[in-house]
N, C-alpha and C positions, 0 to 999 in steps of 0.2 A: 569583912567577913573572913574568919580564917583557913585556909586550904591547905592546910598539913596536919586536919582530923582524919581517922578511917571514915567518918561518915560525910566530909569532903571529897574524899581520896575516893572513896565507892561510889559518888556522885559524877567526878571525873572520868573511871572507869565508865560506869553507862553510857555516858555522853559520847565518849570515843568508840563505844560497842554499837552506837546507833548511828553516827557516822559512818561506820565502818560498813553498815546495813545496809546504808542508803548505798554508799559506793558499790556493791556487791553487788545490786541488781543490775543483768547484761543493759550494755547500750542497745537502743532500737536496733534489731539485724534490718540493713540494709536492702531493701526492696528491691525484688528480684520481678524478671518477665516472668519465670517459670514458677508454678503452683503445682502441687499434686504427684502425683507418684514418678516419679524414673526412671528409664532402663540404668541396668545396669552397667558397667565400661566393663572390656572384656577381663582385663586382672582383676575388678570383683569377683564379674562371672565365676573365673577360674577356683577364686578364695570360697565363693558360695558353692562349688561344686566339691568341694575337697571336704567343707563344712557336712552337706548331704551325705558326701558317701564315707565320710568317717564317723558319723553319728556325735558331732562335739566334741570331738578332740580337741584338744587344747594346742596343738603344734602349731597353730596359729594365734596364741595369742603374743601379744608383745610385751613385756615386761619392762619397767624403767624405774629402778630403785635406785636411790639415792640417800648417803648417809649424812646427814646434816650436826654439826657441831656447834651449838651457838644459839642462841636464844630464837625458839619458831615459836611464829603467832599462827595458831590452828584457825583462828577466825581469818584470818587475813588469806588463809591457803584457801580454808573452802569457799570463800569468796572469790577467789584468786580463779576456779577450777570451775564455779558456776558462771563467768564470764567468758572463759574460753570456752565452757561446750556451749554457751549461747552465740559467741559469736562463728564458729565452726558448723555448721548442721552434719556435715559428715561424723560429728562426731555423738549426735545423739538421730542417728538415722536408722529404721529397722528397716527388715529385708524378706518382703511375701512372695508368694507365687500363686499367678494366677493363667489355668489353661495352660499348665505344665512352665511358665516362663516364672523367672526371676521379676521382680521391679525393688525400688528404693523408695523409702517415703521417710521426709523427715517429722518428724515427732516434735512437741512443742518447747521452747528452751525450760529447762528448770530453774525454778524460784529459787532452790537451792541444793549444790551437792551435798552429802553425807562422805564425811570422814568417817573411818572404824577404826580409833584409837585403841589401844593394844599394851600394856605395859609385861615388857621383857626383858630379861638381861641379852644384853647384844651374842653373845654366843648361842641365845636359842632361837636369834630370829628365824636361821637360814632356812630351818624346818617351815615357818611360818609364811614366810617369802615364798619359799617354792608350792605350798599347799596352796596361796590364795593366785600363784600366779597361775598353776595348773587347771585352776578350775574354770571350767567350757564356760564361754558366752552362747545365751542365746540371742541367734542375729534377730532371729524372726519378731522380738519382744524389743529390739535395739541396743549394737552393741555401747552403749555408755560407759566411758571409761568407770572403773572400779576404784577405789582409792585406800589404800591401809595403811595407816601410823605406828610404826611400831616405838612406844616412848623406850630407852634405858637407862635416861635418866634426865633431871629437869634442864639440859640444854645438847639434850644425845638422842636425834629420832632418826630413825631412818624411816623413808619415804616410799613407798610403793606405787604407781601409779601403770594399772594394768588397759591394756588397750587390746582391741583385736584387728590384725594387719586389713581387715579389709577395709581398717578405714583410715590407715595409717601405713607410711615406709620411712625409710630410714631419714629421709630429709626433713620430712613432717615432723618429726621425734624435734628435731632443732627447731622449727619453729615454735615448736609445742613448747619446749622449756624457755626458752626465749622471751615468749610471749608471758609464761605463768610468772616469771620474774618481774618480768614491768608490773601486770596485775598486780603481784603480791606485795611490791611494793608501794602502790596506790592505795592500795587493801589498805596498810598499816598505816598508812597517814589518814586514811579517812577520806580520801580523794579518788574520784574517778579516772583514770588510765583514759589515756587518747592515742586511740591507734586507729589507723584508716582500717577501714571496711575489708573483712576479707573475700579471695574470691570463692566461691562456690562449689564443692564438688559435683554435686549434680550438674551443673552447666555444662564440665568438663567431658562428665559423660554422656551427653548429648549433643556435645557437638564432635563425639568422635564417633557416635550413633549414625551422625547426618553423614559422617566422613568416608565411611562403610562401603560406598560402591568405588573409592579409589584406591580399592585396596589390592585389584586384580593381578597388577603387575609385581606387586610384591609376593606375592602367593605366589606367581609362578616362578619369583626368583627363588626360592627357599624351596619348592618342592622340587628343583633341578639341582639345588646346590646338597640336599642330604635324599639325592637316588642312591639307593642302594646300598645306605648306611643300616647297620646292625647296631640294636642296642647292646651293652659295654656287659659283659662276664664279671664277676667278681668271685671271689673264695667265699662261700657259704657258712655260717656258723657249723664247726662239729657238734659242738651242744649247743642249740639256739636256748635264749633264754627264756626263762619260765614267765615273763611277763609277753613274754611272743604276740597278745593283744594289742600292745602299745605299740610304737614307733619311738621307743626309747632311743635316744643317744648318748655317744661315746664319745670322748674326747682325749687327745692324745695332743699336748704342748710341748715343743722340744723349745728350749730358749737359745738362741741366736749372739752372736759377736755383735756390739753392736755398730763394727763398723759395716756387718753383713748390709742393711739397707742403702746405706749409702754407695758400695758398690756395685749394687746392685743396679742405682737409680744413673750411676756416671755411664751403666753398660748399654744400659735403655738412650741414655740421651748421643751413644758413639751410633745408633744403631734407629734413629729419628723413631725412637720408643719411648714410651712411659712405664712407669715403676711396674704397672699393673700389667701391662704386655710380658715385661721381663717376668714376675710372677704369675702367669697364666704358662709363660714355655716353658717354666719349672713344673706347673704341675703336669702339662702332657708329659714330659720326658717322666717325671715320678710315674704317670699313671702306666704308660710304655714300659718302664722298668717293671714296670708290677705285673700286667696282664702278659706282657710280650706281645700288645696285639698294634699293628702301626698304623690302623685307618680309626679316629677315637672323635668324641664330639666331648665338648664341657660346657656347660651352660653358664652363663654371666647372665647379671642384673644392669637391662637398660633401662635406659629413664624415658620419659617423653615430659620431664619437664623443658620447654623450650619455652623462650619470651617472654615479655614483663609480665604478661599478664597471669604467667601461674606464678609469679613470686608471690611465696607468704599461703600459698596453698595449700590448705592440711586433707592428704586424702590418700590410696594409694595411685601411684603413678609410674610403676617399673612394670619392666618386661622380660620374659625371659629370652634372649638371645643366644641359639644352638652355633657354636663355634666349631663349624669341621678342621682336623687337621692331620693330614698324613706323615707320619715319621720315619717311613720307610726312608732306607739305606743309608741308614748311622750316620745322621748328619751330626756335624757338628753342632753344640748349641747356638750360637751364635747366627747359625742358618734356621735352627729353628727359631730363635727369635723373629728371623726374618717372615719364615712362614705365619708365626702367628702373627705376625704385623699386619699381613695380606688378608689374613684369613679375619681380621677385627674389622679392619677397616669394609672389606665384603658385607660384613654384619651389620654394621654399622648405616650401609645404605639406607638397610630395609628395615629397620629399625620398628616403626612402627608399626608393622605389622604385628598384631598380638598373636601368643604363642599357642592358645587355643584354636584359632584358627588354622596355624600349620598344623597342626596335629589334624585337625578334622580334615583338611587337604590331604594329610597322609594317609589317615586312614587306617587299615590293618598295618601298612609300612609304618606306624608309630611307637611300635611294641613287636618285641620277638613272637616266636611260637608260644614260648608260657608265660605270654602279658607282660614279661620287663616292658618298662619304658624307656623311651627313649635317651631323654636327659635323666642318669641316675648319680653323674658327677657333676658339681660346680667349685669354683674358685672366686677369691677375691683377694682384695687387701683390704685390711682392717687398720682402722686408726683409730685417735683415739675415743673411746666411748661418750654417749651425751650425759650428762648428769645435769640435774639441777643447781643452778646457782642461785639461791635467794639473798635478798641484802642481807648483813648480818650473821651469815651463817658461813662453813667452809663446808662445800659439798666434796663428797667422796662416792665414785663408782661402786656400785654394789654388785656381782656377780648375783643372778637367780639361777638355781641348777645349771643343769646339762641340758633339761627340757627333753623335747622331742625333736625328732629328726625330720626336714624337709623332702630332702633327700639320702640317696643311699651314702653318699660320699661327698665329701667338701673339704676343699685346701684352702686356706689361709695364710696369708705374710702378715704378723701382725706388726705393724711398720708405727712404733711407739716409743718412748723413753727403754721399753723392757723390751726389743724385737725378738719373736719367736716364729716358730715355724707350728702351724697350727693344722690339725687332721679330727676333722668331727667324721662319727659315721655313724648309720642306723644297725644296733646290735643284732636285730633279725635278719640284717640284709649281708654283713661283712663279718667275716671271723674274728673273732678279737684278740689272736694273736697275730694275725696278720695286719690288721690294724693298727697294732705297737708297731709292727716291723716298716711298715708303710710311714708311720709318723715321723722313725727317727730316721729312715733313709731320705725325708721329703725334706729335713730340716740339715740333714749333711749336704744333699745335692744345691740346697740354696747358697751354703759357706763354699761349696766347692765351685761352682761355678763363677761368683763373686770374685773368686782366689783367680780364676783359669777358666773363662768365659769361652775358650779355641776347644774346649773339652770337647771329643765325640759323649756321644750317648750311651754307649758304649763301654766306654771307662770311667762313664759317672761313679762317685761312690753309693755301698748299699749295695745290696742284692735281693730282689722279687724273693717270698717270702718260699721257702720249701713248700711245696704243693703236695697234701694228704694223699696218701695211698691209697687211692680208688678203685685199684682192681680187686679187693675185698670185696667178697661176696657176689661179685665178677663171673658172669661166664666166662670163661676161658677164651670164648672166641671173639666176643669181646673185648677181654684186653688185649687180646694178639693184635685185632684190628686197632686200636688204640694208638698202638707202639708203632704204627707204620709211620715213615714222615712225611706219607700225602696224606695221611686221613686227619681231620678233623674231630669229628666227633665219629660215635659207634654205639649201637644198640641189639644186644641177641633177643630176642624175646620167644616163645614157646606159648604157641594159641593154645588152647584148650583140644587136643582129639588132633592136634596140628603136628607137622615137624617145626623144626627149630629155624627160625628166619630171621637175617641180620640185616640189618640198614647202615648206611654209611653216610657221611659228607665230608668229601676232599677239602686241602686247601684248594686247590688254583685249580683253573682247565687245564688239562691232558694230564693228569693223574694217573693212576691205576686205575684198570679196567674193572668189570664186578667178577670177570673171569677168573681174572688175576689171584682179587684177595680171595676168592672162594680158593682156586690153586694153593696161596699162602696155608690157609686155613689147615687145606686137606694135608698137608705136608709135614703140619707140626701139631694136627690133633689127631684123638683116637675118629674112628668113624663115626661113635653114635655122638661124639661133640661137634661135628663139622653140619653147620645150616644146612636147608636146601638150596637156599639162595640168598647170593649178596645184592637188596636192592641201593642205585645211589640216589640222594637227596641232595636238593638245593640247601635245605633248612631240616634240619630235626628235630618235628614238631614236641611239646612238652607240655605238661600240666603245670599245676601253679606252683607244684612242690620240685621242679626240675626233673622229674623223671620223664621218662617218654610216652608219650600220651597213643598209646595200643590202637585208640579209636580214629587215631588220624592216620596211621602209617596203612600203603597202601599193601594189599595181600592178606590182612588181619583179619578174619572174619567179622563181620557185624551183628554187634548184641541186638536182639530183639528190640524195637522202639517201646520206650516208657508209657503203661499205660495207668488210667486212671482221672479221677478231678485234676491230681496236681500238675500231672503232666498236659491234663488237654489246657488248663489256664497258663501251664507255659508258654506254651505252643499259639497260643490266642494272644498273649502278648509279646510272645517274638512278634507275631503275624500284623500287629496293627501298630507298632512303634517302629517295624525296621521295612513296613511295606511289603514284602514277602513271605510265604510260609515256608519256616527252617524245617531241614532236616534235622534229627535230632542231635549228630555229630556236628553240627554247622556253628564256625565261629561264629562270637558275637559282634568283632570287630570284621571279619573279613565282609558279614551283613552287611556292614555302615556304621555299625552302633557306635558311641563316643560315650563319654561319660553326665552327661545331660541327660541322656535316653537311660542310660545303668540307673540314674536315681530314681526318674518315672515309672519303667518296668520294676523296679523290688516295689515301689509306695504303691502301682497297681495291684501286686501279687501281695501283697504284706495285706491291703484294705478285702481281696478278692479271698483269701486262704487265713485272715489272722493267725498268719504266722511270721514269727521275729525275720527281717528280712532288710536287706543294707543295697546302698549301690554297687558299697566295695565288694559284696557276695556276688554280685553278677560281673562285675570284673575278671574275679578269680576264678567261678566257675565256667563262665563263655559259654559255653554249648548247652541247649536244653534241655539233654540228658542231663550233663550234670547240676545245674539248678534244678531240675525234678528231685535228683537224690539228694541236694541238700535239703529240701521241703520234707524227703519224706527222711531224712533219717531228726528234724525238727520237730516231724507230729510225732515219731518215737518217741524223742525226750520227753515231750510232752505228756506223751500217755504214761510215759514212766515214772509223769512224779507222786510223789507220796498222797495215797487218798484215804480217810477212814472212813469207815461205816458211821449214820446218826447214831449219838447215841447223849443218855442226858445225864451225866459223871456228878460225882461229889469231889474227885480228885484225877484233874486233868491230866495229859499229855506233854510230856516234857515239850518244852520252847513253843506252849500255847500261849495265842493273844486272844485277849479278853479284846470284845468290839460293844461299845453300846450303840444304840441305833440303826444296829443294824437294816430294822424296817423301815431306815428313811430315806432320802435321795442317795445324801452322802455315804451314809451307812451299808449302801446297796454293793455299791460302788468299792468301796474298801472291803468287805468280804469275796467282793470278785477277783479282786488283784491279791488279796494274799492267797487265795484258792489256787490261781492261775502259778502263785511262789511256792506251793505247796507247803504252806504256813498253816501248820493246826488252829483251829479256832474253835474259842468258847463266844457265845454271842449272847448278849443280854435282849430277853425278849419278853413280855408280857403272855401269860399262853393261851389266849386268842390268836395271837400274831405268832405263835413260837413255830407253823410249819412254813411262814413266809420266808426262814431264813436257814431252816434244818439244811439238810444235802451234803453233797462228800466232805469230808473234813470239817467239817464244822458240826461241833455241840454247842446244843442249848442249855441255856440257864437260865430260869423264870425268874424276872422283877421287871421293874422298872426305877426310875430317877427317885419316887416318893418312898418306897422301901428301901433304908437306908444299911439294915442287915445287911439284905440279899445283896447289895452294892459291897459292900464289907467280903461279903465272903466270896464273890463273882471275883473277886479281885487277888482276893489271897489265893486261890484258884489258880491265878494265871502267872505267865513270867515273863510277859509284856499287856503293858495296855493302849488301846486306841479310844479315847472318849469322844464319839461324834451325835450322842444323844442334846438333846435340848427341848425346852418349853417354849422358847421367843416368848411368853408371854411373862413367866413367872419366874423373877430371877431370883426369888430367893429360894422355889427350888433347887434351882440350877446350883447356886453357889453351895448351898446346903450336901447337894449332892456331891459335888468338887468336895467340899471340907471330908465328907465320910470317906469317899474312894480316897484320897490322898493319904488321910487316915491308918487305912489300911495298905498301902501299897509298901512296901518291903522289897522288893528287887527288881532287875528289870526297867526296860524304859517305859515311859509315859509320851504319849503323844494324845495331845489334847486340840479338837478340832473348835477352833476360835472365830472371829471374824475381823474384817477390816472396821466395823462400828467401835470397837475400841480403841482405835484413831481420834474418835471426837470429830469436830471441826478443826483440823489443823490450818496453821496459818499462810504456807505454802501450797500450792497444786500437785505438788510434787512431794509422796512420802516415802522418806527412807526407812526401812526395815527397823523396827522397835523406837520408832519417835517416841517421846513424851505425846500422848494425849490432849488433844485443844478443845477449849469447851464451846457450846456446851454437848456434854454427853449423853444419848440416850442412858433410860436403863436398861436397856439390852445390853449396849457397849459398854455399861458399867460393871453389868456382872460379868460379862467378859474377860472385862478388865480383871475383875478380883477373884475371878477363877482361876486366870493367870498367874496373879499373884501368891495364892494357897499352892498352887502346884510349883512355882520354880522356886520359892523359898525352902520347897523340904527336897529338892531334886539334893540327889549326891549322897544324902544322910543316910544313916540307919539304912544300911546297904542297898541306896535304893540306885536307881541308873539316872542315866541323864534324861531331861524334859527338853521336850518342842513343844512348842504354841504356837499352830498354824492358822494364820488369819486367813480368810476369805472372805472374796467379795459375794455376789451373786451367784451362783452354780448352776450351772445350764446340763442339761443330759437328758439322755431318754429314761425317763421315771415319774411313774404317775404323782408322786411330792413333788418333783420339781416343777412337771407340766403346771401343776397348782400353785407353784409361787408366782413363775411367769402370767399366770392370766390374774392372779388374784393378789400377790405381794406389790411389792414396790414399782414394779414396771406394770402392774396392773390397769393404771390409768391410761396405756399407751394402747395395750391390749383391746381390752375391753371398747376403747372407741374405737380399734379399726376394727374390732368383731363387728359393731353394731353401723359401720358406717357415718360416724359422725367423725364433726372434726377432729383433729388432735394438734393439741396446741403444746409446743416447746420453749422451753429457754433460748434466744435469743445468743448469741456468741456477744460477750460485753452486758452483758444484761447483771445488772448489779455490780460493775463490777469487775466480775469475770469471765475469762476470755475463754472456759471452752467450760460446758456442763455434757454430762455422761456416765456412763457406768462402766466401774471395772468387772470384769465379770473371768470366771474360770470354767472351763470341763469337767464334768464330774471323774472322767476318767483322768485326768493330769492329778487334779486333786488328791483321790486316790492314790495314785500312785508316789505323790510328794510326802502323803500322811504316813505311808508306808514305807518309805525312802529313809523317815526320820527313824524307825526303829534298829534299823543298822549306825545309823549316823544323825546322831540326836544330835539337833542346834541350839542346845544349851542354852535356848532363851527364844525369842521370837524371829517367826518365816513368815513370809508372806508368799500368798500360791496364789498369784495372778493369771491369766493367760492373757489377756488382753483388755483395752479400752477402747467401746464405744459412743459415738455421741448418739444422744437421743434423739436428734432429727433421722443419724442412720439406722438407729435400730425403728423408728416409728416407719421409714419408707418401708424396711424389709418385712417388718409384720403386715402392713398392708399388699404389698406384695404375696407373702406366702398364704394371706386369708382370702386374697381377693377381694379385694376392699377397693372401691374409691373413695374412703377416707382422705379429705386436705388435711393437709401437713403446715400449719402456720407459726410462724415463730414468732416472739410477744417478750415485752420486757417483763413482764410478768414472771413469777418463779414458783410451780405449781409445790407446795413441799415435799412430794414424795419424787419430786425432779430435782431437788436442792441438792444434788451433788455434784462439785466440782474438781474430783482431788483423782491424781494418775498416783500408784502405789509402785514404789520400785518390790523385784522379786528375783534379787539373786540371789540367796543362798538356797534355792529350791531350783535354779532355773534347767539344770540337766533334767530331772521327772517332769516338771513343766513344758519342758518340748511338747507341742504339738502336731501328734500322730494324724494319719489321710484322716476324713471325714469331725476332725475336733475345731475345724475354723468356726470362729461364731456365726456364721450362715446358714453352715451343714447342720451343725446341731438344732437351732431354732427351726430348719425346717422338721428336726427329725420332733421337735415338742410342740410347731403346731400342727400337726398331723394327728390323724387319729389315734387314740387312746389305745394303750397293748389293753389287751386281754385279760 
């Protein structure tokens, strides 16, 4: 038989595409003791805590792009990528709270990842790279690596594979690529990869869980070793920049001689040091140059991997380690090396102690007067980056942005073929010219030292950067006190109906008296510029913005206490999170508070006031009063945004959105959230139903789906649309309807509300965003499907905008449509017998087959808000708006539970059909609006739809 036809040759291809299948599916994971949910280890902790009070920011995710040259097999990779997150669980693990605590729960491996191949010319990746690497994980849903291919051309991809650190550090990364290389290369022959079992992260964090009560003595080493340490001053942006939301970063590269490392590393070894000691006493003596201050702390990254048995461990496993060091009396560097030799190896002890915990041990000593924290500088040495090696191919490093900033300040030795001297910093937090100034003196003092290591400090080269003119706008007596050489800091202030009162803080004991600089004062101002009084201070307390905070300095009179709802719900949750009731002046760290507590009091006050509200808002505000004012000047904005009068137009409202559906669950739901955006709306309504949806901002327009005019000109009308109308029964309304609205639609986006049934039966458990469809297909999911279809074929033309097709699964909310799907739709059967008390019988785990049956389901309010999300940022093709998956034995306990039911629960090989679902939906291109807000867990909601009926 001949095997050099194409209908040979395509026969050989399948035969290797099904091999290749078989090889893909992960090996069994390795049977563990432990089942069920996790605590968390405390460097999660710390990542889920930064996660909460940043609201998704992305400065956590990990980026690892790779340029590949050479012939890649895409089948081979995503096989390659569905065995590694099957063998890892940390890396397909999501992250709940329950009773205010964190836990981990791993989630079941996927049948298969999805690649999002991409074709581009390599000069426009970088846009592309940076856009897919910025975009937030949600942990709560599971952070699962992300994966993007960008082709430019048929043996030119570069590779993106996006992680988020709390389930990953930088050692993980090596085994990560390591590992994808053997896979991929098993992938391409068709053969399964043999690697031992890996170890667990959950274990890891459980048994430093158990470890927890020996941790006493290191606490007390570390809260004796940083007594009476100050967080670190920096020069403030003159003009901070206009994205001042972000936590953007800067980066400043000076390139190096390259025999600079080497002796750098001969200085370390005369001096029983490592490269990275010698670059750690570079950056204090930098940082020293800079501030002029000689008591300073810089944070390093330790590990707690120790022992065989976390080799090959993919999870995070670093810590942060506070390194004090004093620089006073112009040592030489050389002696500073010495110092921080001492000062590492101290560190070093106590290692394991996590850095959340010292903080909590500190306390208000964590953070200055206006919330700096403590560690706001760290250093390292950088080598050289991980890339991907696959057979066949030459991998090449790929730089993703600048990203976002960790911290305020960070030195690097990049110690590689190219050695540079490296200065990243967050653009809100350090000026940016002193930041250049900073970069190129860090990267002289490295060459100069190297040259002349006997160097004092002193005559390093560089000079601290010119300090802005601050006495602008200056009382007078202020800067006079300023300019003395005991005072420290100085503040005039003038109360209301007051005289004029100055604060002071010396450097050192026995300074000048408050006689004294009052004398000073009187000597060289007029009379009515001279205070009544110079008081002195330890500390000069400060707002978030660095000025002096009036309500804390003692002599000031006190504002009236905040009254009202927002302020008594303050005060009610100061009062039962910190155990005491605050005054209204009263820190929130000086209470106890830590940042665990900051994310529960705003998710209290935010579910208590629905009003927008962060952990990082109670951070910055601290005191009662001031989160009252941020509340009320939030229900201002609020009240301030745009509202119209009912009324029933022929010719709309600039930037109106047409909504059909209005009167339905989903429909309810999306006129509330563009209300709340103050987004004018036209609502398509039949007019029996046309006052169920009237109210501010939003006009009526009479039809419905079967009048295909009034759909025509409802549309022309507007200059966006959301389509959440439907029959479920009668699709060739529906699609009929799609053909006319499409028809007429002319500018603006479309966002069209879909479902997950145009999925089909796919062949995986596991579905990636716009899969091909597996049969067979309802005809629901059919016309779905070719609703879909009429609307992204005409998206972009005849000046129309871009289209979303947002699929959904189930939709749970408080709405008397919805209450009616849950007792009488699909979950009906589950319902319905624990209303009535009879059994309820479920799918079986394996039963057919299949290892887990359930339902995806979403929030009507996530939904909303993701429908709405696309009209700014259309996803030019299919989203999927998940919130989560439950199995049917847990939602049948919880309905018999919320009905009162002694309904049995029995499981049967048997597969009822309106239980025949077995399929988990991925949902990241939506998953920022998908966050779930207090009371949207599927619990809360189901109790809030089996409860009695509104009104």
């Amino acid at each position: 038989m001949a095997t050099d036809t194409p209908a040979a040759a395509a026969l050989q291809e399948e035969l290797l595409r099904r091999a290749r299948s078989r090889a893909a599916r992960p090996a069994p994971a390795p049977e563990t003791v432990h089942h069920g949910p996790a605590p968390l280890s405390h460097a999660q902790r710390r990542m889920w805590l930064m996660d909460r009070l940043g609201q998704g920011s992305a400065s956590y995710s990990v980026p690892f792009a790779t340029r590949l040259r050479g012939p890649l097999d895409l089948d081979a990779l995503a096989a390659a990528l569905t065995s590694l997150v099957g063998r890892h669980e940390i890396l397909r693990t999501r992250y709940g709270q329950q009773d205010g605590e964190p836990y981990q729960e791993v989630l079941p491996a996927p049948e298969a990842m999805a690649l999002r191949v991409v074709e581009t010319a390599a000069d426009g990746a970088g846009a592309l790279l940076a856009e897919e690497a910025h975009r937030p994980f949600d942990l709560a849903a599971g952070p699962v690596p992300r994966a993007l291919v960008l082709r430019h051309g048929p043996q030119d991809h570069t590779v993106l594979l996006t992680f988020h650190h709390i389930a990953l550090d930088g050692a993980s990364l090596e085994t990560v690529a390591g590992e994808l290389a053997e896979l991929y290369s098993a992938a391409a022959r068709g053969a399964a990869a043999e690697q031992p079992a890996p170890p667990q992260y959950a274990d890891f964090a459980r048994r430093e869980q158990a470890a927890a009560d020996r941790l006493e003595e290191g606490l007390r080493h570390w809260e004796g070793r940083l007594e009476g340490v100050t967080p670190l001053r920096l020069p403030r942006p003159a003009n901070p920049p206009a994205d001042g939301g972000t936590r953007s970063a800067g980066t400043h590269t000076t390139p190096l001689d390259p025999r600079v490392p080497a002796a750098l590393r001969e200085l370390g070894r005369q001096h029983r040091s490592t490269l990275f000691t010698v670059a750690l006493a570079a950056a204090f003596a930098a940082l020293h140059r800079f501030t002029g201050q000689d008591d300073l702390v810089i944070g390093i990254a330790g590990t707690h991997r120790q022992g065989a048995e976390m080799r090959g461990l993919v999870g995070l496993c670093v810590n942060t380690l506070p390194v004090r060091v004093n620089t006073a009396g112009d040592p030489s560097f050389t002696a500073l090396v010495e110092r921080v030799r001492e000062a590492l190896l101290d560190a070093q002890q106590c290692r394991d102690v996590p850095f959340d915990l010292i903080l909590e041990r500190l306390g208000a000593a964590a953070r200055d007067t206006d919330g700096t924290p403590l560690i706001r500088v760290t250093a390292d040495v950088l080598g050289a980056p991980t890339t991907l090696r696959l057979p066949g191919t030459v991998g090449e490093y790929v730089e993703v942005g600048p990203g976002e900033a960790k911290f305020d300040l960070s030195f690097g030795l990049v110690d590689t073929d190219a050695p540079a001297g490296l200065v990243q910093y967050g653009r809100t937090a350090l000026d940016e010219e002193a930041a250049a100034g900073l970069g190129a003196h860090y990267a002289a003092l490295l060459t100069a030292v190297a040259d002349e290591p006997g160097l004092r400090l002193s005559r390093l080269p560089g000079a601290a950067p010119a300090p802005r003119d601050e006495t602008v706008g200056q009382h007078p007596a202020e800067a006079l006190l300023r300019s003395h050489p005991g005072v420290a800091e100085a503040a005039v202030l003038e109360p209301a109906g007051g005289p004029l009162l100055a604060y002071a803080v010396l450097r050192e004991i026995g300074g000048p008296t408050s006689a004294e600089l009052r004398s000073l004062l009187r000597d060289a101002l007029a009379p009515e510029q001279v205070p009544a009084a110079v008081t002195l201070l330890d500390a000069l307390p400060r707002t978030a913005d660095g000025a002096a905070d009036p309500s804390r300095l003692p002599g000031m009179p006190s504002a009236p206490a905040p009254e009202g709802a927002r302020a008594e719900a303050v005060t009610e949750g100061f009062t039962a999170l910190l155990g005491r009731p605050p005054r209204p002046d009263d820190d929130f760290f000086l209470l106890g508070g830590h940042s665990l507590i900051a994310v529960q009091l705003a998710e209290r006050l935010r579910l208590a006031l629905k009003l927008p509200l962060t952990g990082l808002d109670i951070l910055q505000a601290r005191t009662p009063r001031a989160v009252t004012a941020l509340l009320d000047a939030r229900t201002a904005e609020r009240a301030a945004a745009p509202s119209v009068t009912t009324a029933r137009p022929r010719r709309s409202r600039e930037g109106t959105v047409l909504v059909t559906g209005g009167t339905g669950g989903v429909g309810a739901f999306v006129l509330r959230e563009l209300a709340d955006r103050g987004r004018p709306v036209l609502a398509l309504a039949r007019p029996e139903s046309a006052h169920l949806v009237a109210g501010d901002g939003v006009d009526v327009i009479e039809g419905d789906l079967t009048d295909l005019d009034g759909l025509r000109k409802a549309v022309d009308s507007a200059d966006a649309v959301i389509h959440a109308a439907c029959t479920f029964t009668r699709a060739e309304v529906d699609v009929t309807a799609m053909a006319a609205m499409v028809g007429a639609w002319s500018r603006g986006p479309f966002v069209f509300v879909s479902s997950v049934d145009a999925y089909g039966h796919p062949a995986g458990e596991w579905v990636a965003e716009e899969s091909a469809p597996g049969q067979p297909l309802s005809p629901y999911g059919q016309a779905k499907l070719d609703c879909e279809a009429l609307l992204l074929q005409a998206a972009g033309s005849q000046g129309r905008g871009g289209a979303s097709a947002v699929r959904s699964p189930l939709v749970w909310g408080p709405h008397q449509r919805l209450r009616d799907q849950l007792r009488w739709g699909a979950t009906g059967v589950l319902y319905q017998a624990a209303r009535e008390g009879r059994p309820i019988t479920v799918p079986r785990p394996g039963a057919g087959g299949h290892a887990w049956y359930g339902a995806a389901w979403v929030h009507a309010a996530a939904l909303a808000r993701s429908v709405v999300s696309c009209l700014d940022s259309p996803v030019h093709g299919v989203a999927n708006a998940v919130s989560g998956h439950v199995t049917w034995r847990d939602l049948a306990v919880t309905l018999t539970e919320l009905l009162g039911s002694d309904s049995e629960i029995l499981e049967t090989d048997e597969v009822h059909p309106d239980l025949d679902h077995r399929w988990h939906y991925h949902s990241d291109r939506l998953s920022p609006s998908l966050r779930l807000q207090p009371g949207e867990d599927w619990r809360s909601v189901l109790a809030t739809m089996a409860g009695p009926s509104e009104g």
